[in-house]
FIPA-518557 format. One record per residue (C-alpha): x, y, z. Coordinates in steps of 0.25 Angstrom, whole numbers, padded with zeros to 4 digits, always signed. Example, Ala and Ser with C-alpha at 12.3 -4.5 7.8 and 13.67 -1.06 7.14 Angstrom:
2
+0049-0018+0031+0055-0004+0029
END
This chain:
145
+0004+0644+0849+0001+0653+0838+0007+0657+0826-0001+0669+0822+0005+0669+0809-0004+0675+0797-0005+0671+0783-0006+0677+0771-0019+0677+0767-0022+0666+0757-0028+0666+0743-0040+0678+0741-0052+0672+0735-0067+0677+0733-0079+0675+0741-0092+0679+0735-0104+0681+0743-0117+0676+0738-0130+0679+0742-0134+0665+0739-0124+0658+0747-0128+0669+0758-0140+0664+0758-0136+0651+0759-0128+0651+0771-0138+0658+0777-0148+0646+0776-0137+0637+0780-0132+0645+0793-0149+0646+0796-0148+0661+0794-0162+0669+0790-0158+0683+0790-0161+0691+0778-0146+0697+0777-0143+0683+0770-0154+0684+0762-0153+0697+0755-0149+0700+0741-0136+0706+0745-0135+0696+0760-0125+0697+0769-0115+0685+0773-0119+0678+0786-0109+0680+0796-0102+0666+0794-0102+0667+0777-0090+0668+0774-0086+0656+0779-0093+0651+0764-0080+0659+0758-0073+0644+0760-0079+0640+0747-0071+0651+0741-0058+0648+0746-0050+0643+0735-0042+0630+0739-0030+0638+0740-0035+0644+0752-0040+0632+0758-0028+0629+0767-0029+0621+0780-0019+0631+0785-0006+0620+0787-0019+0610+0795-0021+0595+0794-0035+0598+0788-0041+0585+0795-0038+0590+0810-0041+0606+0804-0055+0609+0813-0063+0626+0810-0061+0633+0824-0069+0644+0822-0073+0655+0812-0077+0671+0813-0080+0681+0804-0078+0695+0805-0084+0705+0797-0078+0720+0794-0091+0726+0790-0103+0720+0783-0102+0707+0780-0102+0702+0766-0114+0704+0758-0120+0695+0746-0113+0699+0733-0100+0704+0739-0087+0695+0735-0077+0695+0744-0061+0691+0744-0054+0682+0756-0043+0678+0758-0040+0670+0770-0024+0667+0780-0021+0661+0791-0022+0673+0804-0017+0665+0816-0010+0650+0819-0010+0643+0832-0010+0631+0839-0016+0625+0852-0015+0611+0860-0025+0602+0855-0035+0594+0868-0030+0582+0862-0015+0585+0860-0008+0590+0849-0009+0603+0842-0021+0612+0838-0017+0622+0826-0025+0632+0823-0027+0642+0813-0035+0656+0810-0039+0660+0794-0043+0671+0792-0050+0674+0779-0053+0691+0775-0066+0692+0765-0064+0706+0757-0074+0713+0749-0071+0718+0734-0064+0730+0739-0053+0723+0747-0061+0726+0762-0062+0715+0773-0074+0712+0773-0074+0699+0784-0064+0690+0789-0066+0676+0793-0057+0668+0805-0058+0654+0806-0049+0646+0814-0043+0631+0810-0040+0620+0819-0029+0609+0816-0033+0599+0828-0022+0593+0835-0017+0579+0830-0022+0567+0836-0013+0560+0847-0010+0547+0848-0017+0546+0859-0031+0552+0854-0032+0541+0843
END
């Protein structure tokens, strides 16, 4: 069943893109290309899942979830152009796009929830958005104890 209910978007807040931390994930995502090396690199296509450490606590909503049964479905990124580059600083803002709910294999009630989170340039243009998908698993049973 779902709700398909959109939120407002939560609180704005700033992402800056440094080169250094480029690099970084790079190494640690075992990424040799020479666009994350550059003086003005480009963001790997999963970077701005870094934008996390930005997010003020405010932001930082488990969405109405039990944070101990909450799981990370999936994530995708789509970009509306190029993709950021070292130096830029961009703005986000994050809501919730979709509510739904499913049987879970061991009983109960799965809940689920898609985030949405827009990155705009200086200039206010959508840059890239980021979908990720939460999971509230089912409560246990009696039975599965």
């Amino acid at each position: 069943m779902s709700e398909r209910v959109e939120s407002e978007p939560g609180p704005e807040f700033e992402v800056p893109i440094e080169r250094g931390k480029i690099r970084e994930y790079a190494a640690a995502t075992q990424s040799g290309s020479p666009a994350y090396q550059e003086r003005d690199a480009v963001v790997p296509p999963t970077f701005l899942v870094t934008s996390t450490f930005w997010t003020p606590e405010e932001a930082r909503a488990s969405h109405g979830f039990d944070r101990k049964r909450l799981l990370h479905g999936e994530q995708e990124y789509v970009f509306h152009g190029p993709p950021p580059r070292a130096g830029d600083v961009l703005r986000a803002s994050s809501r919730v796009a979709d509510r739904y709910e499913k049987p879970g294999k061991r009983g109960g009630t799965m809940r689920f929830a898609v985030i949405v989170t827009e990155f705009r340039d200086e200039a206010g243009k959508l840059v890239a958005e980021q979908r990720q998908t939460l999971i509230e698993t089912a409560k246990r049973t009696e039975e599965d104890r």
